[in-house]
N, C-alpha and C positions, 0 to 999 in steps of 0.2 A: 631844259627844265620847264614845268609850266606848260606843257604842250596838252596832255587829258585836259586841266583847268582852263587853257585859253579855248580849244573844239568846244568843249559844255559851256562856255559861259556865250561866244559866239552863235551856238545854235538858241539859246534861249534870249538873246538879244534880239535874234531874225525874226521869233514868233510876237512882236512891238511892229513888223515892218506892216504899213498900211494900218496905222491905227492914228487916228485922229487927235488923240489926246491920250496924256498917262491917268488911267482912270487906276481907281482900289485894287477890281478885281484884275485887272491885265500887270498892276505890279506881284499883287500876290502870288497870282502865277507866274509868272517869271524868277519870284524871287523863291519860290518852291522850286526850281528846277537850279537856281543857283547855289542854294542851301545843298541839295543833293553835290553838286559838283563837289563842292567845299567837303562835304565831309567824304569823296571818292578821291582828295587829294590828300586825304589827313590830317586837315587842318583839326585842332579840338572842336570839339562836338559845342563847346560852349562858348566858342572863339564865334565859330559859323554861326548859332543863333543872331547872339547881341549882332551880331555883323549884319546878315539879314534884315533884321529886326531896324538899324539905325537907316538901313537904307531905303528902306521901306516908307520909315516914316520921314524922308527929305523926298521920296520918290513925289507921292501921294498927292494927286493936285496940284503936280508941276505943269506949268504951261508949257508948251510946246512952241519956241518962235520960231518966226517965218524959214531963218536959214539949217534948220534942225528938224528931225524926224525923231519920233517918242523913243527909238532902237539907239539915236546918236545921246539925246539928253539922257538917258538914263544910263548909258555907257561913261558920260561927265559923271552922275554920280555916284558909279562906282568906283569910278578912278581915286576920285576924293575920297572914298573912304577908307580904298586899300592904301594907299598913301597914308593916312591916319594912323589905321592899322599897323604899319609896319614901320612906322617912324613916328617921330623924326628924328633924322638920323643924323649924326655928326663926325663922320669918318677920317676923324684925328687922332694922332697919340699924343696925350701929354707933353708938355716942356716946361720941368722946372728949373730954375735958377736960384740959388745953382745947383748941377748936378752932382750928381746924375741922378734922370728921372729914373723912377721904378716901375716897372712892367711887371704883373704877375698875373701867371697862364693858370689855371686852372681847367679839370673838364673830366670826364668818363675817362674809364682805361681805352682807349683804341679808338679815342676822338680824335686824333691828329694832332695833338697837344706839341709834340717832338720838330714835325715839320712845321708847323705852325711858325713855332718859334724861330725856325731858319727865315722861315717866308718873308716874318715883320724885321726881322734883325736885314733881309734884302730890301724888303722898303725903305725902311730908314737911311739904311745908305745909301739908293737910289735920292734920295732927298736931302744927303749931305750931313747926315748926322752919323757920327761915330757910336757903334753898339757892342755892349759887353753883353754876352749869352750866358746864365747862369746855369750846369747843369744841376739841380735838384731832387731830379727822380732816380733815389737810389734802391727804389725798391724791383722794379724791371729789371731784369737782367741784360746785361750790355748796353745799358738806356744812354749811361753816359757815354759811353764811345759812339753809340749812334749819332748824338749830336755833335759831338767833338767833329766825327766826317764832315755833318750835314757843314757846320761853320765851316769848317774847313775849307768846303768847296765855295761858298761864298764869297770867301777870303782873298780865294784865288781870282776870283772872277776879277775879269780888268775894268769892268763897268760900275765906274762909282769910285772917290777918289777918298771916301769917307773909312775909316778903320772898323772892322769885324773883328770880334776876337772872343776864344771859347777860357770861360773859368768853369773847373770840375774838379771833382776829387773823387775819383773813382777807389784809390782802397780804402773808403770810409761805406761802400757799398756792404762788405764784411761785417761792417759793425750796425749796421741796421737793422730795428729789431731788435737788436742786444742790449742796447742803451736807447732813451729817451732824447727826443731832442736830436739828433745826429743833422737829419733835414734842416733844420731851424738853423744851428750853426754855420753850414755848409751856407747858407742864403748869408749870414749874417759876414762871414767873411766875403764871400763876394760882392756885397756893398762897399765893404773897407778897397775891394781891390778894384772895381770900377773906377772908383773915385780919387785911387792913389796914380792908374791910368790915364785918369783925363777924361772916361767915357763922357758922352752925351746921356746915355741912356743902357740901364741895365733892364735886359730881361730874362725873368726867371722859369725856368721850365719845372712844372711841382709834379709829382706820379700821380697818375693817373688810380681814380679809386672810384668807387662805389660809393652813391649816395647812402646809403644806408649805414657803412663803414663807419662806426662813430669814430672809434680811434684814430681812422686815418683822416676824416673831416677834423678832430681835434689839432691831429698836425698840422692841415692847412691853416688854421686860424692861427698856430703858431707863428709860423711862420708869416702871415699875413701882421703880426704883431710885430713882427723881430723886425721885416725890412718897411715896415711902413711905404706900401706901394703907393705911387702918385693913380694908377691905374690899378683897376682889377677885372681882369678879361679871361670870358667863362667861352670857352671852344667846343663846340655844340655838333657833331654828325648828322647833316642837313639829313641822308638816309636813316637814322634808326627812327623819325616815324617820335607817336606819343610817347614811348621811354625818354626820348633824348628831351622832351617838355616835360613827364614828372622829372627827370634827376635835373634838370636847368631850374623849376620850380625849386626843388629842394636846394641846391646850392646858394640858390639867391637867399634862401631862410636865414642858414649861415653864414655866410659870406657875403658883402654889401658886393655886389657885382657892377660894374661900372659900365660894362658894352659886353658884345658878341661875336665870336669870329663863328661863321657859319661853315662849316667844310665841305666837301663832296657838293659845293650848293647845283655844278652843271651835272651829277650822277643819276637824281632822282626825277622824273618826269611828272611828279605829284606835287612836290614843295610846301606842303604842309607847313612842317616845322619851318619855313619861313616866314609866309601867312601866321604864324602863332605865338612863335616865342617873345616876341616883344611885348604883344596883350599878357603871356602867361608869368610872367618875370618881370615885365614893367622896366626892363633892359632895351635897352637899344641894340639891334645888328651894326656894326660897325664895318666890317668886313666880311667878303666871303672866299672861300678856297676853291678855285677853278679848275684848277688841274695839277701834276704832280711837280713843275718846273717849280722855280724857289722866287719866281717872277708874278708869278699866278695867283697872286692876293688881289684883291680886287676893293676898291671902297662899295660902299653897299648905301645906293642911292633910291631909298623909296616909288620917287615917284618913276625913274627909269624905270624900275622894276615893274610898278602896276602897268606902265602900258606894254611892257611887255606880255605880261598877262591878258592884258585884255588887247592883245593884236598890232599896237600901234606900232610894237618896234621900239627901239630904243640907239639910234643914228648916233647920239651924240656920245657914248662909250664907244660906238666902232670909231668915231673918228678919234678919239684919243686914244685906244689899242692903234688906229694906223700912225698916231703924230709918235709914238714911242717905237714904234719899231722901222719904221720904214724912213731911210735913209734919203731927204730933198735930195741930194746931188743927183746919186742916184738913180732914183725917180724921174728926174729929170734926162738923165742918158737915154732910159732906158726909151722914155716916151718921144726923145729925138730921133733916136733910132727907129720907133714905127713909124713915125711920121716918112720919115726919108727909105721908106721900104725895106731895112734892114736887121730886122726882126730875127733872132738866131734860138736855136735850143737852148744855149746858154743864158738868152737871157729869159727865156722864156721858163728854166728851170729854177734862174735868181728870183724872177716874180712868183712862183711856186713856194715858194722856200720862206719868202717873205710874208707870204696870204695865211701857211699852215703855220706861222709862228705866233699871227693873232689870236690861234685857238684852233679846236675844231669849225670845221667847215657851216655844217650842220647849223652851230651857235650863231656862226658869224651871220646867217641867210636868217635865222630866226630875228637878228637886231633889224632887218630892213621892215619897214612898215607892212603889213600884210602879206609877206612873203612869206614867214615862218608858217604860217597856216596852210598853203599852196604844196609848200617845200618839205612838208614832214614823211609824205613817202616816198621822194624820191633818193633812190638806192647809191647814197655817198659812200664809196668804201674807202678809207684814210690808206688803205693797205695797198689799193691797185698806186694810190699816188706814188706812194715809196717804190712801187715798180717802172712807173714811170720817170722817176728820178734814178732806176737803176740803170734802165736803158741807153737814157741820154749819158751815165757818167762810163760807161762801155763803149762807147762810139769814140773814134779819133776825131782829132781838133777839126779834119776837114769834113768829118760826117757830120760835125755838129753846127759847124756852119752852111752846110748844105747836101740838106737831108735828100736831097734828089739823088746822089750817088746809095743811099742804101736803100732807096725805091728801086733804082736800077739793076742793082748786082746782088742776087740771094745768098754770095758768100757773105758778103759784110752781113745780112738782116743773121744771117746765121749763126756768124760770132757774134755777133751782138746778144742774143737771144740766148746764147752759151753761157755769156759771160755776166748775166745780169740775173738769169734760174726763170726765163718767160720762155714762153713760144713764138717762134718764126712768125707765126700770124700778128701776132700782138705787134710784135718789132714794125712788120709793115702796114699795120694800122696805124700803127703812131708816125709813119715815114709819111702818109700817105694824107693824112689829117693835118701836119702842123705842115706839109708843103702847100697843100690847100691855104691853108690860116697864112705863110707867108705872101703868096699869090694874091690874097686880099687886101694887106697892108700895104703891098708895091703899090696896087691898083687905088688905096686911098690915099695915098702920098700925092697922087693929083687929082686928088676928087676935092671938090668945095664942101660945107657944112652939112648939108642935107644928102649930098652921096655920102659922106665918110656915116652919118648916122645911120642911110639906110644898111650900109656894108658893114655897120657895127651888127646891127639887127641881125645881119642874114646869118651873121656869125654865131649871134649866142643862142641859134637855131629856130629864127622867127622867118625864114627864108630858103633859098637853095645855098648849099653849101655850107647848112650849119656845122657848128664844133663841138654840139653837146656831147659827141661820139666819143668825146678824148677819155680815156678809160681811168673809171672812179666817177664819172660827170654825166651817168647818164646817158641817152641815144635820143636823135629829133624825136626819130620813129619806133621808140618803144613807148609799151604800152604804159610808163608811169609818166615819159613825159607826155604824151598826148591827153593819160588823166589831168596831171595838173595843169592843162592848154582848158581841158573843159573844165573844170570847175573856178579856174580863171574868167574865163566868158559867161557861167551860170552866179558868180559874185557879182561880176559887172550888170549883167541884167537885174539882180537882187537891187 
């Protein structure tokens, strides 16, 4: 996300470089060419002005001190603004005592209102609170057994020792429409049964409508009367662009909105609607949707996000995407193990396995500090990975701990290559690459500090014998890694 907006804001940051002080006219220009970005991300038209417009006037007459160039200081105050902009944000749910608290989802039809509500019902347990899921949208068809699954499989999950559990009334779906009030009630007994439960926290799933819908906005407020929610969280399709800002405007008219869960927020490479909805509704983003797993909620932290935007990175979410998923003991094997030269496909497939569960690739290289800008053309395909992972689980236990036997003998590269749907070639590129990469770890098991770095280098292809070749990752000697080699060297001259 934010890759258009982070290139355009970068380049018109570079045209400040060598300028002795932020005078009027070198903000104006600049802030002319950031106004443009802004409205080619989609942010509203009236978002980017004032926005422009505030920065302009803290720019203006800014001195420039001695450890700062006029490109770094006016990079400080845009950060500050986006920050403003987009927060502040307070990425909590409710907890009242006693309970249970009330949660009510509201949002467009095909916002993601249904998984949503799986998502937070998986945080919450992840944090030790017990969640009742109320299904409400009887007007969808099969809406309630969609979620019934979604809990379902939550339920199941062994991770989290807190209770999930679905209330619905699916043959009252029949009567929808037919009578008044049907939704309403359906909410109104699931507070009775949360609470008869023991839940910590009931949340309610409402159908999805159409701002314009008065009848069906009628019901929402019913219902928003019947269960007196401690929250009220409006679920927003980070991709629908200026629609998904008017219908958030209009709901907030109606409906006192309390926060925002933003969806699809890693789909769109604009983010507008991120940049907007908080100025346009006066709602806070509370959360965003990263991807389709029921773990992929994410809190929605302002300023990480602005520097994201503006290139810095944002380190301190990769490290807490790795403190949740990545196993200390583990960790620890695994890194004993290179240390003492014994580095195998197996674990080399567990460290795989564990890096593609942080997210895509791609995201994770965009959180390091000016890499995502380096890194945006080079050709990551998440699908050669899975091939690689086919490979290694097609090899016997002895090919996988030592890959030199199916360098050696083209029966094995052959069933392998059979039994995994690649070709012979691939099989013994991958035999030929990670025998190399072991060859280097024996060799740094008795190298001191400064051999083991430079034999890290030579590996991640700053040397002879690089690894960028391993397939999905790139080649030393292809032409997109040698671009981003040069415009690595023409930043650092910058």
């Amino acid at each position: 996300m934010f890759d258009r907006l982070t290139e355009r804001l970068g380049d018109a940051f570079r045209n400040l470089s060598g300028r002795g002080r932020i005078s009027e006219d070198n903000v104006r220009e600049v802030m002319g060419e950031v106004h443009t970005a802004l409205l080619e991300a989609d942010v509203h038209h009236e978002v980017a002005r004032h926005f422009c417009d505030e920065v302009a006037r803290d720019a203006i007459g800014l001195g420039v001190t001695r450890s700062l160039t006029p490109a770094q200081e006016m990079v400080g105050v845009v950060h500050r603004k986006l920050v403003e902009l987009m927060g502040p944000g307070d990425p909590k749910i409710a907890q009242a005592s006693p309970g249970p608290t009330v949660i009510l989802l509201c949002g467009l039809q095909g916002s993601g209102k249904t998984t949503t509500a799986g998502k937070l019902a998986a945080l919450l347990r992840r944090q030790g609170r017990s969640a009742m899921v109320a299904a409400c949208d009887l007007q969808r068809p099969a809406a309630v057994e969609q979620l019934r699954l979604v809990i379902d499989q939550i339920a199941a999950d062994a991770k989290g020792g807190a209770r999930v559990a679905f209330y619905g009334e699916p043959d009252k779906c029949a009567e929808y429409g037919k009578a008044v009030g049907v939704a309403v009630s359906v909410a109104q007994r699931a507070v009775r049964a949360a609470r008869e439960g023991g839940f910590d926290t009931l949340i309610v799933d409402t159908a999805g409508r159409l701002h314009i819908e008065d009848a069906l906005m009628r019901e929402l407020e019913g219902v928003r009367r019947a269960v007196e929610p401690h929250q009220v969280l409006l679920v927003v399709d980070g991709m629908a662009g200026q629609d998904a800002l008017t219908a958030a405007k209009a709901f907030h008219e109606r409906l006192p909105i309390d926060g925002i869960i933003l969806t699809k927020f890693d789909a769109d490479p604009r983010g507008g609607a991120a940049l907007s909805v908080r100025k346009v509704t006066g709602a806070p983003i509370l959360f965003t949707g990263t991807g389709e797993r029921f773990d992929a909620l994410e809190p929605f932290h302002p300023e990480r996000v602005a520097g994201r935007i503006l290139g810095m990175g944002d380190v301190v979410s990769l490290v807490e995407k790795a403190q949740q998923e990545v196993d200390q003991a583990e960790a620890e094997r695994v890194a004993d193990r290179m240390a003492k030269g014994q580095f195998t496909l197996d674990d080399f497939v567990g460290q795989l396995r564990t890096i593609r569960r942080l997210g895509p690739i791609k995201n994770l290289l965009g959180m390091l500090p000016g890499v995502g800008g380096m890194m945006k053309d080079l050709p990551i395909d998440e699908g050669q990975l899975d091939r690689v992972e086919g490979m290694v689980r097609s090899m016997t236990s002895d090919e996988r701990e030592s890959v030199r036997l199916v360098d050696q003998q083209k029966s094995r590269a052959r069933r392998i290559a059979q039994g995994s749907g690649v070709t012979q070639q691939e099989v013994g590129r991958l035999a030929k690459q990670f025998e190399m990469m072991q060859k280097m770890t024996q060799q740094m098991a008795g190298m001191g500090a400064l051999g083991k770095m430079k034999a890290m280098r030579d590996m991640a292809g700053a040397g002879p014998g690089a690894m960028g070749g391993f397939p999905g990752l790139g080649g030393r000697g292809s032409t997109q890694t040698q671009s981003i080699k040069s415009r690595f060297k023409q930043r650092k001259k910058r």
